[in-house]
VEXDRENRO-733087 format. One record per residue (C-alpha): residue number from 1; residue in one letter; chain; x, y, z. Coordinates in steps of 0.001 Angstrom, whole numbers. Example, Ala and Ser with C-alpha at 12.3 -4.5 7.8 and 13.67 -1.06 7.14 Angstrom:
<pts>
   n res chain       x       y       z
   1   A     A   12300   -4500    7800
   2   S     A   13670   -1060    7140
</pts>
This chain:
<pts>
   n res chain       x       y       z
   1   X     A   19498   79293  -56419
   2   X     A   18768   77816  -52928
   3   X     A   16094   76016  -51749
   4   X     A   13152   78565  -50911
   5   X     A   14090   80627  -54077
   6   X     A   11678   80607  -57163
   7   X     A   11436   82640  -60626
   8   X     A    7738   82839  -59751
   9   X     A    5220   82119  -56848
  10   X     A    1789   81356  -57537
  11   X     A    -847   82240  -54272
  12   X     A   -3753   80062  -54537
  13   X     A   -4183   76867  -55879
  14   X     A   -7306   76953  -57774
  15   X     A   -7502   76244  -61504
  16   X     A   -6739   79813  -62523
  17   X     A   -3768   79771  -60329
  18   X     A   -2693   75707  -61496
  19   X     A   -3087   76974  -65269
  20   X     A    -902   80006  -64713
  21   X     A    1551   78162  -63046
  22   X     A    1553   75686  -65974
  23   X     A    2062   78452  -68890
  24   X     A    4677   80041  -66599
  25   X     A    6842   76937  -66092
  26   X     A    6234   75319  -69699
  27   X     A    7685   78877  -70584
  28   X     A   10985   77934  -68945
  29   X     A   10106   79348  -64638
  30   X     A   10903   77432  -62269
  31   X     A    7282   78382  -60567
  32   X     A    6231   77542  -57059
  33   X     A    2309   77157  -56253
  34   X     A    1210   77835  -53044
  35   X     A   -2134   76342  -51737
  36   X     A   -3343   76848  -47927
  37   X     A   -5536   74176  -48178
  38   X     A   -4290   70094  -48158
  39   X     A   -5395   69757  -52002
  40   X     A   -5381   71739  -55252
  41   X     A   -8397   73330  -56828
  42   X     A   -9777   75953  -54766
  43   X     A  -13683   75755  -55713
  44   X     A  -13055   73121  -58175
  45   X     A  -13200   70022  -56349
  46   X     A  -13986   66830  -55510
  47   X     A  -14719   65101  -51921
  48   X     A  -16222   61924  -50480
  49   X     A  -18675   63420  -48148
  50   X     A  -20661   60501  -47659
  51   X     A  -19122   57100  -47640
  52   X     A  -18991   55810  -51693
  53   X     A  -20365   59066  -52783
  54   X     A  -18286   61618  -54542
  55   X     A  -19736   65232  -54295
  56   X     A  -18761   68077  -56847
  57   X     A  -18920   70458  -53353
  58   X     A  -19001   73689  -55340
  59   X     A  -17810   74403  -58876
  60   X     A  -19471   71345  -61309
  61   X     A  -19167   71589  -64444
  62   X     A  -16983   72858  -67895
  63   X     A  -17899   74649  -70761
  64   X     A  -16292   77981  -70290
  65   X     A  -12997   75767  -70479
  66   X     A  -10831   77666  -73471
  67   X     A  -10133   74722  -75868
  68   X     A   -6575   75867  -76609
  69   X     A   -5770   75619  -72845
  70   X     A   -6282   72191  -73958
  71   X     A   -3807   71921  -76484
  72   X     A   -1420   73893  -75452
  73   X     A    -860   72155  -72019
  74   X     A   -1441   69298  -73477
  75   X     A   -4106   68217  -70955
  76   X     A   -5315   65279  -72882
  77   X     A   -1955   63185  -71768
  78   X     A   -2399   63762  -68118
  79   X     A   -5994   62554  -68122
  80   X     A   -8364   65104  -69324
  81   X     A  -11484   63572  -69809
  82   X     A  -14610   65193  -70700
  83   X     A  -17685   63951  -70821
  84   X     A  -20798   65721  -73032
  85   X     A  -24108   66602  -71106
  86   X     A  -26299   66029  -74178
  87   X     A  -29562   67059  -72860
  88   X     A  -31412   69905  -70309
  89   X     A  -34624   68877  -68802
  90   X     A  -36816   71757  -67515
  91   X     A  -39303   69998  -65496
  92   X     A  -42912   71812  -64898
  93   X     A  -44983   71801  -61667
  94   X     A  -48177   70540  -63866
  95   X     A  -46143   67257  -65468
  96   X     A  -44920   69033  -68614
  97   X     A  -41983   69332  -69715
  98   X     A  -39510   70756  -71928
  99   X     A  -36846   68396  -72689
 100   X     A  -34066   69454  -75295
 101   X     A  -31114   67031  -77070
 102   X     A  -28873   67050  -79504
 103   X     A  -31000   65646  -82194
 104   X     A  -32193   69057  -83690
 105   X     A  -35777   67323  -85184
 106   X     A  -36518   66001  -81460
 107   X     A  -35676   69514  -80569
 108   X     A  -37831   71345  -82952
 109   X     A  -40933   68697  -82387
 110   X     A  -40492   69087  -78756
 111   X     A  -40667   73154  -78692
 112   X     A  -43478   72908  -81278
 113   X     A  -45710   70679  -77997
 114   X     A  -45515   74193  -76330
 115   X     A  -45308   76767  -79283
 116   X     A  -45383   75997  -83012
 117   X     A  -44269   79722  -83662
 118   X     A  -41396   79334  -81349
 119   X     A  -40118   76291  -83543
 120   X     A  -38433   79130  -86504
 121   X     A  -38308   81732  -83467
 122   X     A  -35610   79114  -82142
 123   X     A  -33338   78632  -85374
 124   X     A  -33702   82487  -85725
 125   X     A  -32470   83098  -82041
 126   X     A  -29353   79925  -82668
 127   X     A  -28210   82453  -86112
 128   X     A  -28345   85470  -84459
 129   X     A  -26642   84068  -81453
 130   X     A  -23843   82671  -83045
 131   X     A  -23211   85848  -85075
 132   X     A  -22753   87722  -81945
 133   X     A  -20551   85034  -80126
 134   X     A  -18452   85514  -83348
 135   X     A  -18346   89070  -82861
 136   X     A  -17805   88901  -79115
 137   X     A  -15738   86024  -78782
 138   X     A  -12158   87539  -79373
 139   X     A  -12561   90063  -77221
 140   X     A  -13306   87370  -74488
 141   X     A  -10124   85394  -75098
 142   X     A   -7723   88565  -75388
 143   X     A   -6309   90341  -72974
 144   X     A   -8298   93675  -72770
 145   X     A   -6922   96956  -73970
 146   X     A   -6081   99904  -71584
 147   X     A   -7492  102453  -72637
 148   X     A   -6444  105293  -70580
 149   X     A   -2991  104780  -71589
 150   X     A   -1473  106227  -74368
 151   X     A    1998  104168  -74680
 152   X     A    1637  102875  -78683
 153   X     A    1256   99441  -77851
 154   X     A   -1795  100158  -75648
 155   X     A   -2721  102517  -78281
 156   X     A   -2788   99404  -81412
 157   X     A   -5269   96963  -78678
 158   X     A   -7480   99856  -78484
 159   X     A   -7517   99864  -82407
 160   X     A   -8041   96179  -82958
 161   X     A  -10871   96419  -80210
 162   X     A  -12291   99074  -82618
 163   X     A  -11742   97453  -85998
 164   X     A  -13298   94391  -84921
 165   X     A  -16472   95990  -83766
 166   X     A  -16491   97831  -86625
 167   X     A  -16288   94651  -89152
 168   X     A  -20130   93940  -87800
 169   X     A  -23243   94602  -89555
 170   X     A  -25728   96959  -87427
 171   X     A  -28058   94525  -86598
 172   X     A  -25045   92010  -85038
 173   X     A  -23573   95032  -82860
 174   X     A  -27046   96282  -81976
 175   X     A  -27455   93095  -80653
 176   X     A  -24538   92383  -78923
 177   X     A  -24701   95472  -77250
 178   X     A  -28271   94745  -76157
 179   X     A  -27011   92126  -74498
 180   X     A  -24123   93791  -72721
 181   X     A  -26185   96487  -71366
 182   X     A  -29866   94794  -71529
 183   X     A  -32011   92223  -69282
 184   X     A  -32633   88614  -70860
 185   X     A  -36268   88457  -70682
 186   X     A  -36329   91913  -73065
 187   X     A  -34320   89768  -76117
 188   X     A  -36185   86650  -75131
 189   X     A  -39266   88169  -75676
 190   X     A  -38369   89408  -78858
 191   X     A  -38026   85730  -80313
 192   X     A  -40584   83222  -78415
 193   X     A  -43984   83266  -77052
 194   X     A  -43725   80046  -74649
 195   X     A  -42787   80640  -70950
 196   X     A  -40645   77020  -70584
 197   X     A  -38811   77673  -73499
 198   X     A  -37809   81405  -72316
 199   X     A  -36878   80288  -69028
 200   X     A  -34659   77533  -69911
 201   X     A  -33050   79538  -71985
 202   X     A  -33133   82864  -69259
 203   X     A  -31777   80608  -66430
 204   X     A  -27904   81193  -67734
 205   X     A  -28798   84775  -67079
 206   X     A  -29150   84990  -63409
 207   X     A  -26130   82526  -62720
 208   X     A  -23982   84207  -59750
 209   X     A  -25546   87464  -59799
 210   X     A  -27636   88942  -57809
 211   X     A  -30269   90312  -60553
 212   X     A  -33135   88732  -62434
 213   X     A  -34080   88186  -66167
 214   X     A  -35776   91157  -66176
 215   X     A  -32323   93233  -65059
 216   X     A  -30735   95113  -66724
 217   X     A  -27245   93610  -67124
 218   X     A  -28430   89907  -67208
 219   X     A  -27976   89468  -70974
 220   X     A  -24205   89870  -70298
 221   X     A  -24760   86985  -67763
 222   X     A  -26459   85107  -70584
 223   X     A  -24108   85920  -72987
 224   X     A  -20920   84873  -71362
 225   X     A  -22908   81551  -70284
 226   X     A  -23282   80693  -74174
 227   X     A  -20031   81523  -75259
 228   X     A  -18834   78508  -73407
 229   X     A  -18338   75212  -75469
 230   X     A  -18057   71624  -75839
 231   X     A  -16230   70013  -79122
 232   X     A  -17005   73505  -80910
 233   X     A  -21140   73722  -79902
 234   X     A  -21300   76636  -77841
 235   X     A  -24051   76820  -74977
 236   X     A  -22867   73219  -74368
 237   X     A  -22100   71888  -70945
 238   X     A  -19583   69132  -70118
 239   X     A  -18373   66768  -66703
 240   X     A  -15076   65893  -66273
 241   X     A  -14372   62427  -65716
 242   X     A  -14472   62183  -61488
 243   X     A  -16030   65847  -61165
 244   X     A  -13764   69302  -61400
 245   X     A  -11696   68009  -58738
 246   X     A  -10374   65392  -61284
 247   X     A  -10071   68709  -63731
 248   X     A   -7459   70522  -61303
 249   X     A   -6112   67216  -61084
 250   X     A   -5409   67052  -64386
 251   X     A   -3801   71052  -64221
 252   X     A   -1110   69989  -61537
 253   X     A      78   67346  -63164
 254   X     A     561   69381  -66432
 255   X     A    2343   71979  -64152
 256   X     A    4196   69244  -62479
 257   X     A    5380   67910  -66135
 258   X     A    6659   71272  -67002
 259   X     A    8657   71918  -63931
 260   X     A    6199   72982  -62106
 261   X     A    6469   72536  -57716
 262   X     A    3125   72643  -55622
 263   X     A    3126   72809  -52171
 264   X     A    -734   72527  -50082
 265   X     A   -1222   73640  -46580
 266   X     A    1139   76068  -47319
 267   X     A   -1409   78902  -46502
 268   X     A     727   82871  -47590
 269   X     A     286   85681  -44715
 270   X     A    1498   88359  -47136
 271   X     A    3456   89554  -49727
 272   X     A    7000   90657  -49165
 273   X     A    7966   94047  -51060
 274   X     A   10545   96273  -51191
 275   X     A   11045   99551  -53016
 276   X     A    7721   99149  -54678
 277   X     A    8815   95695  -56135
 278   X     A    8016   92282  -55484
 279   X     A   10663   90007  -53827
 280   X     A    8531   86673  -52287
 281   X     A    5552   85951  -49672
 282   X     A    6078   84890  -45969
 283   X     A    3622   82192  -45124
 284   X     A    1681   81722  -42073
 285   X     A    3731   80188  -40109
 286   X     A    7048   82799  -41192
 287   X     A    8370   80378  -43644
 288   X     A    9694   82560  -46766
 289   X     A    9805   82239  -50311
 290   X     A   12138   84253  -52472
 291   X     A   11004   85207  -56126
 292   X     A   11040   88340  -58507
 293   X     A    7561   87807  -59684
 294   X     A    4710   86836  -57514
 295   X     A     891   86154  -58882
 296   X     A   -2099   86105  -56668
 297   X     A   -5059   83707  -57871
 298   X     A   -7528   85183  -55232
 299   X     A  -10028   87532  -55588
 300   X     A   -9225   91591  -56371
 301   X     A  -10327   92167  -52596
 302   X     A   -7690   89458  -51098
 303   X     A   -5342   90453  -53840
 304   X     A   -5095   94193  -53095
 305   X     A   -5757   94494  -49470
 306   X     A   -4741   91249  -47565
 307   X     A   -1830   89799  -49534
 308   X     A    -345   93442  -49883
 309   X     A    -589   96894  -47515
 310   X     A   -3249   98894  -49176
 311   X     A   -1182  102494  -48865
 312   X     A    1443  101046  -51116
 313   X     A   -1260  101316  -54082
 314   X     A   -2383  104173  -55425
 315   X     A   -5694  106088  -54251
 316   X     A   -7464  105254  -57394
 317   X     A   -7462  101319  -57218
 318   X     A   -7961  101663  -53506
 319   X     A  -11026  103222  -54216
 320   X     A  -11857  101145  -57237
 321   X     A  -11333   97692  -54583
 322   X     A  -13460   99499  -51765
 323   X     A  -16570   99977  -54764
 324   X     A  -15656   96628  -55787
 325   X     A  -18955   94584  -55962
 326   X     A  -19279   91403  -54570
 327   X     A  -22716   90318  -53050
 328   X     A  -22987   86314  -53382
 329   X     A  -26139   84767  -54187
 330   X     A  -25642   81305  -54764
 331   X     A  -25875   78132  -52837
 332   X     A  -25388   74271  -53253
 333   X     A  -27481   71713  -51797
 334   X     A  -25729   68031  -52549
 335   X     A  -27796   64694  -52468
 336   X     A  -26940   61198  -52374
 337   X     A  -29582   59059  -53521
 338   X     A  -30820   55663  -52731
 339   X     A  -31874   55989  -56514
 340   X     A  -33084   57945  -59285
 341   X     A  -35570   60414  -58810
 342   X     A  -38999   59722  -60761
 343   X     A  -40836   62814  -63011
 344   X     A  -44329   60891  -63551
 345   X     A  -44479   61572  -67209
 346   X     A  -40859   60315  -68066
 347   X     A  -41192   57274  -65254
 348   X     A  -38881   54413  -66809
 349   X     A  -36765   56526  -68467
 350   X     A  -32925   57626  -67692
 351   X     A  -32116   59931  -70690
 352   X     A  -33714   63231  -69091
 353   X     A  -31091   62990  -66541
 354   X     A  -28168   63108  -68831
 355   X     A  -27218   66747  -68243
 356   X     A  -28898   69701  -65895
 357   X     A  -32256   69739  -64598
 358   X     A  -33412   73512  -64824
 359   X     A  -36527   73786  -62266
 360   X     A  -37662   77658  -63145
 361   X     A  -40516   77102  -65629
 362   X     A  -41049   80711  -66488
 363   X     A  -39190   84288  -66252
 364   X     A  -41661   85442  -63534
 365   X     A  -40754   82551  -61444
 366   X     A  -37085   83248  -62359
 367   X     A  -37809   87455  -61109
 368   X     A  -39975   86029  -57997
 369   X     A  -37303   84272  -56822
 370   X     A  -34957   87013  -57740
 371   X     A  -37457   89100  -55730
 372   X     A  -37006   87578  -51921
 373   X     A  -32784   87889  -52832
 374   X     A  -33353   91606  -53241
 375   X     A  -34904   92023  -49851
 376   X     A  -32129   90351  -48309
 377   X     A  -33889   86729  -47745
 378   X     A  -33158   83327  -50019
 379   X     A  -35634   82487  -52429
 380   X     A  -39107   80619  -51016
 381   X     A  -38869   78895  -54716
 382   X     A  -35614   78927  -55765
 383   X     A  -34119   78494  -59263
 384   X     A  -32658   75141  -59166
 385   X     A  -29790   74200  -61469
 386   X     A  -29210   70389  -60834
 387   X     A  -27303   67638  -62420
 388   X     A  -27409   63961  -61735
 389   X     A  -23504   63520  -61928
 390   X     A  -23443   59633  -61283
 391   X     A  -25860   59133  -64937
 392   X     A  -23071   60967  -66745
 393   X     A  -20192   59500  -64186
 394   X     A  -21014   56047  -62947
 395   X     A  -17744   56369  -60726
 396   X     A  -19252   59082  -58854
 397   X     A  -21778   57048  -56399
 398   X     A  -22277   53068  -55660
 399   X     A  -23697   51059  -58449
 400   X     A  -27773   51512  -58227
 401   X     A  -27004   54297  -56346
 402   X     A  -26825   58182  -57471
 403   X     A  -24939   62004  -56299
 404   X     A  -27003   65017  -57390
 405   X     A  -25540   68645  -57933
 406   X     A  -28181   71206  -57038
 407   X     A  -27197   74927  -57741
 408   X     A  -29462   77259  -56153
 409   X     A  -30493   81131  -56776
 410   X     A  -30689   82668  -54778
 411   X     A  -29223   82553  -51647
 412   X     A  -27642   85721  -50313
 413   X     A  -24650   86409  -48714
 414   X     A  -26066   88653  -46126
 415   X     A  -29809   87325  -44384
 416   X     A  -31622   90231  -43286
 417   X     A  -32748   89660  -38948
 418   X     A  -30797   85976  -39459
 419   X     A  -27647   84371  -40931
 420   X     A  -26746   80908  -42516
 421   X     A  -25328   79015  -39211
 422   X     A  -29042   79301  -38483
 423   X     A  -30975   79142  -41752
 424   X     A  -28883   76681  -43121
 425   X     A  -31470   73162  -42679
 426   X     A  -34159   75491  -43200
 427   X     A  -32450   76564  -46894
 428   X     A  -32075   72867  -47608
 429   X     A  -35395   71671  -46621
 430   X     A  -37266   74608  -48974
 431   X     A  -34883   73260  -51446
 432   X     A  -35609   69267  -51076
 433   X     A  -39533   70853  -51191
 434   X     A  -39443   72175  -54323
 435   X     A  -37335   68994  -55311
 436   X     A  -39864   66793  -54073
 437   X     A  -43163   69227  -55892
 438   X     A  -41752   67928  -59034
 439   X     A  -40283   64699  -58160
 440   X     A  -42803   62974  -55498
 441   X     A  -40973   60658  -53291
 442   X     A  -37796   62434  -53579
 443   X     A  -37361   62928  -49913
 444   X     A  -37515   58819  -49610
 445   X     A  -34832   58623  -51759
 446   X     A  -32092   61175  -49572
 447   X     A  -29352   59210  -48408
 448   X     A  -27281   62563  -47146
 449   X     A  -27778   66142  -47958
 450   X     A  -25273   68882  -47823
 451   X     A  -25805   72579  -47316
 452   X     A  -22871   74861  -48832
 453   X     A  -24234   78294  -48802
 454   X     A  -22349   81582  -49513
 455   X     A  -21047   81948  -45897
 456   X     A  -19312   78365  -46265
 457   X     A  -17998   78944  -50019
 458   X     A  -15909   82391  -48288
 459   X     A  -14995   80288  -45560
 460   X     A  -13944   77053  -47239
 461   X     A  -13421   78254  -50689
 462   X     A  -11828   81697  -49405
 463   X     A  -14516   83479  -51956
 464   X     A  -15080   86742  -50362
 465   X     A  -18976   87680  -49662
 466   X     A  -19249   83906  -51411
 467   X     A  -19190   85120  -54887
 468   X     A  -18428   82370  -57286
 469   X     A  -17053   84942  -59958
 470   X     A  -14706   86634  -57750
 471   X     A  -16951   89378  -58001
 472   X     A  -19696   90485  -59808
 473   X     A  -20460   89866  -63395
 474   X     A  -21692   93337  -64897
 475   X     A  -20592   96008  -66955
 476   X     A  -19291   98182  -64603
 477   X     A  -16697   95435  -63556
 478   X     A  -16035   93868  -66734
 479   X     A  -13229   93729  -69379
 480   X     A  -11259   96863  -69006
 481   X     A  -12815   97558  -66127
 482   X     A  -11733   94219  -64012
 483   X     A  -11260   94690  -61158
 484   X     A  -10637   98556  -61599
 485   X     A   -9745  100735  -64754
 486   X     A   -6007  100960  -65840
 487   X     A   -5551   97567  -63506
 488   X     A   -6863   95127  -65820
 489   X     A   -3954   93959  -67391
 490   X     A   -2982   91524  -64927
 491   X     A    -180   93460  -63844
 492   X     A    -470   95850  -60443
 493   X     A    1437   99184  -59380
 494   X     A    4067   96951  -57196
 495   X     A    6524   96318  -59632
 496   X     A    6594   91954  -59756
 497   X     A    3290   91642  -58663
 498   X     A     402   89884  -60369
 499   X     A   -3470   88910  -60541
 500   X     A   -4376   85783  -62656
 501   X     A   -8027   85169  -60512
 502   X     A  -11416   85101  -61749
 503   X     A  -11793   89055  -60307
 504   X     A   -9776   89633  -64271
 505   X     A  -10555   89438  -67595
 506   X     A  -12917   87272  -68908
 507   X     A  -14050   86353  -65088
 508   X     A  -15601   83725  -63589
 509   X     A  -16576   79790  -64052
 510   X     A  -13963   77495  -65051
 511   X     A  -12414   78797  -68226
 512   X     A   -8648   79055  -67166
 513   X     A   -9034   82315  -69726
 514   X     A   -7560   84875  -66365
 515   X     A   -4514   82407  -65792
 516   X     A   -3102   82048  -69787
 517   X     A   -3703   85606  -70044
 518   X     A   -2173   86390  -66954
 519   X     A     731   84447  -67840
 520   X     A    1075   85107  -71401
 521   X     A    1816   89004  -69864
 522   X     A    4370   87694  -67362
 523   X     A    6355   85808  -70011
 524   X     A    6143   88942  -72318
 525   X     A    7257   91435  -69547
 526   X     A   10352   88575  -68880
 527   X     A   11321   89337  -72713
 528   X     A   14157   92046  -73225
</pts>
């Protein structure tokens, strides 16, 4: 074998594409990873952007993680290190509050302050919940069936995918398919009566997307949200120890262990095929790399119509990529703080800031918001999704001093009569005022700000349109169907050829789900 030869290449060196690489050399390749950038971790990262302060610049925070990703790389050794966001704090423009734990009698006496009914309505949403992650849940960590296909194999994942929806009661598939095909605020309503404890709940719906609670499609958003988990709780958020960049850290040093080579600024041009096959990638600057199978961790429209020549795919996907739906709608605003930020009726107190800060205090301002995006401006009150990193990660700022993650909705991708090299201060500061409406004195406390907004996650991240999922998250471009019917199977029409992204099955956020799969069907292919 000489030296630019390889059983596998890996494009892209985000987690999907670290965690494929890591299955694929544990399972005896010897697997070269590929990352154009000058570190791992696509949008997982980490980076000093202000001196002391370490900023989680997009992607920033686990849940979606799949625990046996784990185990079976054994993660733990090389310095996974999670750490539990035990509360969300959904501040209110009047003072309130809602403020929920893990102490389930706090919980129940603190919903009861703004709904005594909604105290039961609560328990009765957590049952049915769970019964419907139960039901949904496999189908999320297997590969999906194709359906169109009739070789016998195909044929016996269609008939599990049957037989386990069939093992439900009514009431658990009538639910779950409410939420695959419903809006949030429609099965929130159903249980509770009080607006802050809809809207924390309704905020995991609108994550990425460009809809609104009250869309059709956003209890799928909701729903994938809460299958994510923490130590077996699901709807449970987590930090890595030193932010997701020390996650994808952790991933090439687990690929590394099992053979694993990566190589950054080592940005691919294309795809070299031959015959309809396969045979290596020529980067940028001509250098070649030889190997029979070659898996691209970018996103379905990079994948099909950059890395290889469109005309040698068939008509079908071509069209299916062209339909392909991305529209980003989600920004970041970063703070370092000269301290923590005070909410008058918790002033003194730290514990609030232990996991996210959810500023959206009912569904209407949740659609509102929702409403400028669908006009084609960013939201003049945007849902903010913040976290105070340095109160769960000391490490992450100066002692006395404090990073905050802001997520915003919505932000999209295309500004109708501007764009974002102009709006971008103009984004932040309607961000630091709603900041500042529930914290006063916030904007005293800004040591440095940073603006990422969907134009800088496609440049920086290479995201295309700035979609953090690789794509939209809705039926039409979900399990079978992602990122095109008969093509979800992480395998492609060139014969060799591979997709392990977030634009496959289960998606987005950082689960690591697309890359085992991904590589569980290389290895198998590999087997006589």
């Amino acid at each position: 074998m000489t030296a630019n030869t390889y059983d596998a290449i890996v494009v892209g060196g985000g987690h999907n594409g670290l965690t494929n690489a890591a299955y694929l050399a544990k399972g005896g390749l010897n697997v070269l990873v590929l990352e154009r950038r000058g570190f791992v971790g696509g949008a997982a990262i980490t980076e000093e952007l202000h001196p002391g302060f370490s900023f989680t610049t997009f992607s920033y925070a686990l849940s979606l993680l799949r625990p046996e990703i784990i185990h079976e790389l054994d993660l733990v050794k090389h310095g996974f290190m999670p750490l539990l966001m035990p509360t969300s704090f959904s501040p209110m423009e009047n003072g309130d509050y809602l403020l929920m734990t893990e102490d389930e009698q706090f919980n129940d006496l603190e919903i009861a302050r703004h709904s005594k009914r909604d105290v039961d309505a609560y328990h009765r949403w957590g049952h049915d919940l769970d019964r419907v992650i139960q039901l949904a849940k496999p189908m999320f960590d297997a590969a999906p069936p194709d359906i169109f296909s009739d070789d016998p194999d195909d044929q016996a994942d269609v008939a599990w995918m049957m037989k386990q929806l069939r093992g439900a009661d009514k009431k658990t598939l009538h639910d779950l398919v409410r939420f695959l095909t419903g809006s949030c605020a429609d099965l929130l309503d159903d249980y509770f009566e009080s607006d802050i404890v809809k809207s924390s709940i309704a905020s995991s719906s609108i994550i990425g997307n460009r809809i609104g609670p009250m869309s059709p499609g956003s209890g799928l958003v909701l729903l994938y949200h809460l299958i994510g988990e923490q130590d077996g709780h699901h709807g449970v958020w987590g930090f890595h120890k030193g932010g997701n960049g020390g996650f994808t850290q952790v991933l090439q040093r687990a690929g590394e262990a099992y053979g694993a080579t990566v190589k950054v600024e080592s940005p691919v041009d294309h795809v070299i095929t031959k015959d309809g096959t396969a045979t290596g990638v020529v980067l940028a600057d001509g250098t070649e790399y030889s190997a029979p199978i070659v898996v691209s961790a970018l996103d379905p429209r990079r994948t099909f119509t950059e890395l290889v020549d469109p005309r040698e795919l068939p008509s079908d996907l071509n069209d299916a990529i062209r339909r392909y739906r991305f529209q980003g709608t989600s920004a970041k605003v970063n703070f370092a703080l000269d301290d923590l930020p005070v909410f008058p009726a918790l002033k003194g107190r730290i514990d609030q800031f232990g996991g996210f800060v959810n500023i959206g205090e009912s569904i209407e301002y949740l659609e509102r918001a929702y409403d400028d995006a669908k006009y084609g401006w960013y939201s003049q009150r945007p849902f903010i999704d913040g976290a105070i990193q340095s109160v769960v990660d000391p490490d992450m700022a100066p002692p006395g001093k404090h990073v905050m993650s802001c997520f915003i909705q919505y932000a999209p991708y295309e500004l109708k009569g501007s764009d974002w090299d102009t709006e971008r201060q103009p984004f932040g500061d309607t961000v630091q005022a709603v900041l500042e409406g529930h914290f006063p004195g916030f904007g005293e406390l800004v040591l440095h700000r940073e603006v990422v907004t969907p134009l800088d996650i496609e440049r920086v991240a290479g995201l295309t349109e700035g979609n953090i999922f690789h794509g939209e998250f809705l039926a039409p471009q979900m399990f079978f169907m992602r990122p095109a019917p008969g093509y979800a199977r992480y395998n492609t029409p060139i014969d060799g050829y591979y997709q392990c992204g977030s634009g496959t099955h289960p998606g987005g956020c950082v689960s690591g789900g697309p890359g085992k799969l991904a590589a569980m069907r290389i290895l198998g292919d590999q087997r006589p």
